[in-house]
C-alpha positions as CSV (number, residue, x, y, z in Angstrom):
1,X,0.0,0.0,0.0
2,X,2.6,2.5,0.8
3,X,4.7,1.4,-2.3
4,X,1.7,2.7,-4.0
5,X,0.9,5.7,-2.2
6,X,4.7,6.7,-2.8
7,X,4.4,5.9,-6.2
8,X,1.6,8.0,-7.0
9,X,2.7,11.2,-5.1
10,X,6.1,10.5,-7.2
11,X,4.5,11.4,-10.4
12,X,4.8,14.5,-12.0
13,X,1.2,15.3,-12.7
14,X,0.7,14.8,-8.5
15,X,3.7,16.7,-7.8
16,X,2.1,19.6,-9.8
17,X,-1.2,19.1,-8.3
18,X,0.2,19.1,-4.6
19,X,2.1,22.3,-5.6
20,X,-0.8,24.0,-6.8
21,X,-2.8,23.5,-3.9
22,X,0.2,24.6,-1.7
23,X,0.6,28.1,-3.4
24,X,-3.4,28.3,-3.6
25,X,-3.1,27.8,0.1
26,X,-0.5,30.7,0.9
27,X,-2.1,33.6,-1.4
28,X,-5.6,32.7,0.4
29,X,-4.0,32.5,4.0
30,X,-1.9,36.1,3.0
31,X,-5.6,37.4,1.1
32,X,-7.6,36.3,4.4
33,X,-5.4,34.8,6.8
34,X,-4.8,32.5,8.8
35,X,-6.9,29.5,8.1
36,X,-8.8,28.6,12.0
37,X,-8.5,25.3,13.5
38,X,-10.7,24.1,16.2
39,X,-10.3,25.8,20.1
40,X,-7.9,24.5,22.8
41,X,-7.3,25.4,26.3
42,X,-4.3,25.1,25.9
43,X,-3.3,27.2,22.8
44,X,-0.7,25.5,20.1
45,X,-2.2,24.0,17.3
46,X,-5.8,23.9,18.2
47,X,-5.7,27.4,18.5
48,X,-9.1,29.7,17.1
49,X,-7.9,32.4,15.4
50,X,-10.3,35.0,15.4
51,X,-10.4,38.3,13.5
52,X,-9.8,41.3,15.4
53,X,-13.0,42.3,16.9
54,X,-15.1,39.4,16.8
55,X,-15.8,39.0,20.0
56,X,-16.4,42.2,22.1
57,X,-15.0,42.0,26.0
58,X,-17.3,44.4,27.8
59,X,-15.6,45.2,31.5
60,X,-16.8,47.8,34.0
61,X,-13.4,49.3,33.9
62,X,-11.0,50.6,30.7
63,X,-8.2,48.2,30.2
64,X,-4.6,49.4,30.5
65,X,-1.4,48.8,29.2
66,X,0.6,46.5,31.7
67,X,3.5,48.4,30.6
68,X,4.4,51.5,29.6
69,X,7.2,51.8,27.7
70,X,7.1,49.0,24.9
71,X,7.3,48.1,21.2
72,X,5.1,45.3,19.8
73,X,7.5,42.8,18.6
74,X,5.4,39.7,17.6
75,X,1.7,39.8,17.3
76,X,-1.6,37.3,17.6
77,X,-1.2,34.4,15.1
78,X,-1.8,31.0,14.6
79,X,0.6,29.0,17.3
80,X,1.4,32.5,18.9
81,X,-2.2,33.4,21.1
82,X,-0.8,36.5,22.3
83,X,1.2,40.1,21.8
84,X,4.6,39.9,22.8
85,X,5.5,43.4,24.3
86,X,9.3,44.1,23.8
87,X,10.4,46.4,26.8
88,X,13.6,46.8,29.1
89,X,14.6,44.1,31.6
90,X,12.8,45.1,35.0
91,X,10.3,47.0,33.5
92,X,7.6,46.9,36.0
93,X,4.2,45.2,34.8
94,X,0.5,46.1,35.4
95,X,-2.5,44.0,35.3
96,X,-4.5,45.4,32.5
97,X,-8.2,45.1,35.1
98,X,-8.7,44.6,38.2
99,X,-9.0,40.8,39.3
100,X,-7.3,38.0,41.7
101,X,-4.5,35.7,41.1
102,X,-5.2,32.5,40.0
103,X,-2.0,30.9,38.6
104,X,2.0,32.0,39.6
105,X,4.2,29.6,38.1
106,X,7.8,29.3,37.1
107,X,8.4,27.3,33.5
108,X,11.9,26.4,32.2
109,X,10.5,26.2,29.0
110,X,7.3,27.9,27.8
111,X,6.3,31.5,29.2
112,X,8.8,31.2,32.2
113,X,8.2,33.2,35.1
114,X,4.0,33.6,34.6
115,X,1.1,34.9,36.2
116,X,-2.2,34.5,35.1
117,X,-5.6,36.9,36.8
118,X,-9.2,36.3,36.6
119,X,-10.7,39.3,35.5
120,X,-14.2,37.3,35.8
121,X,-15.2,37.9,31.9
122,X,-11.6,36.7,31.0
123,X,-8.5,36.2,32.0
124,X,-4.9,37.1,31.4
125,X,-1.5,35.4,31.2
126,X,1.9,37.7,32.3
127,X,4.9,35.8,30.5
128,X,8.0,35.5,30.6
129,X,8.8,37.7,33.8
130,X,12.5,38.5,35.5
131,X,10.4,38.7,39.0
132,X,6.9,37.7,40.3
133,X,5.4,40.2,43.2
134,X,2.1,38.6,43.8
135,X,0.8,35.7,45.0
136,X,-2.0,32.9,44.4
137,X,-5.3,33.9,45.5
138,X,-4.0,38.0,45.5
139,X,-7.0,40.5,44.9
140,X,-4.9,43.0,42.7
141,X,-5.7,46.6,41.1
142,X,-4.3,48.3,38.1
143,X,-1.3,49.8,40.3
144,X,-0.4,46.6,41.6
145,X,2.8,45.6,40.4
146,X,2.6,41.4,38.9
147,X,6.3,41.9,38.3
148,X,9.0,43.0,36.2
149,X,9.2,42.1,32.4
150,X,12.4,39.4,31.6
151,X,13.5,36.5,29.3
152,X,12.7,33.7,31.3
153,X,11.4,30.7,29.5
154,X,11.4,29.9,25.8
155,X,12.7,33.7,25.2
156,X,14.8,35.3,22.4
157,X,14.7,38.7,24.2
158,X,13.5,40.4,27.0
159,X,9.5,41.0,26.7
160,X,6.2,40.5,28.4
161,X,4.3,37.6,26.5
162,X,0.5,39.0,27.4
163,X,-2.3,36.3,26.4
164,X,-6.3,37.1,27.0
165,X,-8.5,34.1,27.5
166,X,-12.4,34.3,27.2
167,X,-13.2,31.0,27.9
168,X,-11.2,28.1,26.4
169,X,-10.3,30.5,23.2
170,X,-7.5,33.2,23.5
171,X,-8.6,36.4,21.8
172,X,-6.6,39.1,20.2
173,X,-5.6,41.2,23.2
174,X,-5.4,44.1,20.2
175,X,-9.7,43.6,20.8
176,X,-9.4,44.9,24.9
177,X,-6.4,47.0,25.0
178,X,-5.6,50.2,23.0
179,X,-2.3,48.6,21.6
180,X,-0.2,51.2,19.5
């Protein structure tokens, strides 16, 4: 069977076929983008990608920046839910709402150093911190400081990975905060 199978994929005619529908793939991912999977928890490959503004997070409160001084330096994609915030080392970081601490936790590999808040409608994820100032069960307000941004983790650079979860899907944190 997989003589067969090899065979067939072998031949010119297929290799021009599976070609075609390659390219035809890339111009209608660059025309519309990404192409959306089905939802995970836990981001990755399952990950929804949903256009900017499809789902509208309504909150009592105005979202903030968690930091100030930044530079966006990758954006929301497929296998990347969130904005990573390029900023100095020790740059403290804000909570975008008010909420309470559900999740400190400190990863040699993925986000590093993270915090994650319930905001009750959503919540966020704080990656990749040098230092953690809260802890688990914290009530915390838009001056507390989470912590300062790093490179811990599965880092090229120092930044703040920010993720927003409604749910099991991540949203576009570009459709809560005013992200310049």
């Amino acid at each position: 069977m997989w003589k067969k199978l090899i065979k067939l994929v072998s031949r010119k005619s297929m290799k021009r076929w599976v070609g075609l529908t390659m390219a035809l793939l890339a111009v209608a991912t660059a025309i519309w983008g990404p192409i959306p999977s089905l939802a995970s928890d836990t981001g990755g490959a399952g990950l929804a990608i949903l256009p900017e503004g499809a789902i509208e997070v309504v909150t009592e409160e105005a979202a903030q920046m968690p930091v100030e001084t930044y530079r966006v330096s990758q954006g929301y994609r497929l296998f990347h839910p969130g904005v990573d915030l390029a900023a100095e080392i020790g740059e403290p970081v804000k909570p975008v709402a008010r909420g309470k601490v559900i999740l400190v936790a400190h990863d040699r590999w993925n986000y590093g150093n993270q915090v994650i808040i319930d905001h009750g409608e959503y919540q966020t994820l704080y990656g990749h911190l040098s230092k953690i100032n809260v802890a688990e069960g914290q009530e915390v307000d838009t001056e507390t400081i989470l912590g300062e941004v790093g490179s811990s983790g599965r880092s090229t650079g120092p930044h703040l990975h920010l993720e927003i979860r409604e749910g099991n899907k991540t949203i576009n944190p570009k459709s809560v905060i005013d992200i310049k």
